[in-house]
C-alpha positions as CSV (number, residue, x, y, z in Angstrom):
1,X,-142.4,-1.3,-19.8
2,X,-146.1,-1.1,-20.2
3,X,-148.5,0.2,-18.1
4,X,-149.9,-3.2,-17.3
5,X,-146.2,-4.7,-17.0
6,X,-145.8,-2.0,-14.4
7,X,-148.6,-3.1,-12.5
8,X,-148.3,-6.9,-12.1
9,X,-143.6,-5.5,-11.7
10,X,-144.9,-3.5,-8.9
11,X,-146.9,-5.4,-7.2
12,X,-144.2,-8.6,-7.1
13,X,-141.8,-6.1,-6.1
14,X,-144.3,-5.5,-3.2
15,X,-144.8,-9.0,-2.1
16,X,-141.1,-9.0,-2.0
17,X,-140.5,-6.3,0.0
18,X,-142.7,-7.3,2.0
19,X,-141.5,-10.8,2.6
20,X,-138.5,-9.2,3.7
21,X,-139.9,-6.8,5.8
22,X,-139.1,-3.2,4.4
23,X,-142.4,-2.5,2.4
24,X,-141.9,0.8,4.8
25,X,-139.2,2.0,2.2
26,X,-141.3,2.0,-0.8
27,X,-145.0,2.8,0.5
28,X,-145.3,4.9,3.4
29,X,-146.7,3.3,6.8
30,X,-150.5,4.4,7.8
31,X,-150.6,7.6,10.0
32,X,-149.4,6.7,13.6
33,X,-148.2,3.7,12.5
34,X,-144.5,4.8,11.5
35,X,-141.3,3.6,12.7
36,X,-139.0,6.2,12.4
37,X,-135.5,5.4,13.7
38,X,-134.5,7.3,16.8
39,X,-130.9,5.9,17.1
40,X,-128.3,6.4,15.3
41,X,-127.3,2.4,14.7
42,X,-131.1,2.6,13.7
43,X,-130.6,5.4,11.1
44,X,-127.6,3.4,10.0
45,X,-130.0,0.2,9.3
46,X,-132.7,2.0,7.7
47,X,-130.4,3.6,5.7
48,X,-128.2,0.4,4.5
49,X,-132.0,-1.7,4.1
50,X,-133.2,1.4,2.2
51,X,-130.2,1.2,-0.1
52,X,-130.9,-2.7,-0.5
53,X,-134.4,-1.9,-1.7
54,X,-133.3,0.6,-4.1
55,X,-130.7,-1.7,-5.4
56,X,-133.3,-4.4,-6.0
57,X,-135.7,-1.8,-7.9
58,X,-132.7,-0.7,-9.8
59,X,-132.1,-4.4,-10.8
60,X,-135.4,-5.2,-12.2
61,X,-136.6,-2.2,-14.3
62,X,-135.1,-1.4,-18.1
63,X,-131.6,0.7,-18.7
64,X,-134.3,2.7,-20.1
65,X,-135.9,3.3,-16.9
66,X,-132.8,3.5,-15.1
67,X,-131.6,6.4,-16.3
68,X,-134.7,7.9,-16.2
69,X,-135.0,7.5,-12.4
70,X,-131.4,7.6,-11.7
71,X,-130.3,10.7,-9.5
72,X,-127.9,10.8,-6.4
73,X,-128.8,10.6,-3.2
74,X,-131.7,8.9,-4.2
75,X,-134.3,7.0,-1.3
76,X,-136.4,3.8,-2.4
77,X,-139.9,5.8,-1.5
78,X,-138.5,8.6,-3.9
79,X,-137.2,5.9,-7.1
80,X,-140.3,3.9,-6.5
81,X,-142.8,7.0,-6.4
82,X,-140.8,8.3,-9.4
83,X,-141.7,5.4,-11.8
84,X,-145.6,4.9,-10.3
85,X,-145.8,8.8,-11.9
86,X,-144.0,7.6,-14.9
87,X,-146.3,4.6,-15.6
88,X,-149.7,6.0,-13.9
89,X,-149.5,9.9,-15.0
90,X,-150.0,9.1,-18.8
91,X,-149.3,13.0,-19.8
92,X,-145.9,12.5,-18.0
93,X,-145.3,8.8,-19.7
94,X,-146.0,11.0,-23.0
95,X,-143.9,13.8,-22.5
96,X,-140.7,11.2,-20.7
97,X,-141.3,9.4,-24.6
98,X,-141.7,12.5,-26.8
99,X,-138.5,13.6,-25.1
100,X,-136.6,10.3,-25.6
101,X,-137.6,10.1,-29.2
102,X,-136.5,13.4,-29.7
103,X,-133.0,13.1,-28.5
104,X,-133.0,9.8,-30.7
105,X,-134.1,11.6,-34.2
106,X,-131.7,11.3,-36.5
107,X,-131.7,14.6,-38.7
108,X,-130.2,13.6,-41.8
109,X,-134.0,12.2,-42.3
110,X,-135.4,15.5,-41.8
111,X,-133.6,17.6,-44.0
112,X,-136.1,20.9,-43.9
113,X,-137.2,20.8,-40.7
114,X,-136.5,24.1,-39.1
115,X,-135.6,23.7,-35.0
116,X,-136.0,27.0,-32.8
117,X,-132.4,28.4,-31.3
118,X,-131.8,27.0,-27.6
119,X,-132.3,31.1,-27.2
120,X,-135.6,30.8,-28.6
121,X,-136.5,28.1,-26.0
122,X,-134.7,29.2,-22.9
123,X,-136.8,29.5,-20.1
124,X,-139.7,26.8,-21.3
125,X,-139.8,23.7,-21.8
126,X,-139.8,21.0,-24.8
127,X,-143.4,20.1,-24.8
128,X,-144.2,24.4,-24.3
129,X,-142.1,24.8,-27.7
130,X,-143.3,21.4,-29.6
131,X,-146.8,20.5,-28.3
132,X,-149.9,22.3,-29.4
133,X,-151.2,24.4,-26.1
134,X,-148.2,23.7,-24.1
């Protein structure tokens, strides 16, 4: 997904959430304005509404993505914030890219390339090892 796919994706998913009143799962409320659940049959709807709206953004982004963004225990506001940094932090879109290629390289094709030990690179990351200035 592109950046400007993202935008016009996010904001239908917006107007949908929105129609269905839980925009409060994927963009926080202004200040004072929250409705945090006090009981606990209110905890229990927020929770199963929140699960809806993470079902729906699950639904409508790439396998790609998916697994990207996939982690248990996950809320909405969390997946949702998750793939604005993806699509609006461009270093991060890079590095999420450089890293998926990389696991995709097929090394018969690169028959001298020399890769550092997993000993060499313990304790930093991919881009600190393969990008200039890490």
């Amino acid at each position: 997904m592109e950046n400007v796919q993202y935008s016009t994706w996010a904001e239908l998913f917006k107007i949908h959430a929105r129609s269905h009143r839980v925009i409060d799962h994927i963009i926080p409320p202004a200040a004072g304005t929250e409705k945090r659940p006090q009981q606990e049959e209110d905890k229990e709807l927020w929770s199963t509404l929140d699960a809806t709206v993470l079902q729906w953004l699950y639904a409508t982004i790439s396998h790609d993505l998916l697994h990207t963004i996939l982690k248990p225990d996950t809320m909405a506001m969390e997946a949702w914030n998750h793939l604005r940094d993806i699509f609006q932090d461009n270093k991060h879109s890079r590095t999420v890219t450089f890293e998926y290629d990389l696991t995709h390289v097929d090394m018969a094709d690169f028959p001298n390339l020399y890769l550092l030990s997993t000993s060499q690179i313990s304790g930093g990351s991919i881009q600190e090892c393969w990008l200039p200035g890490g």
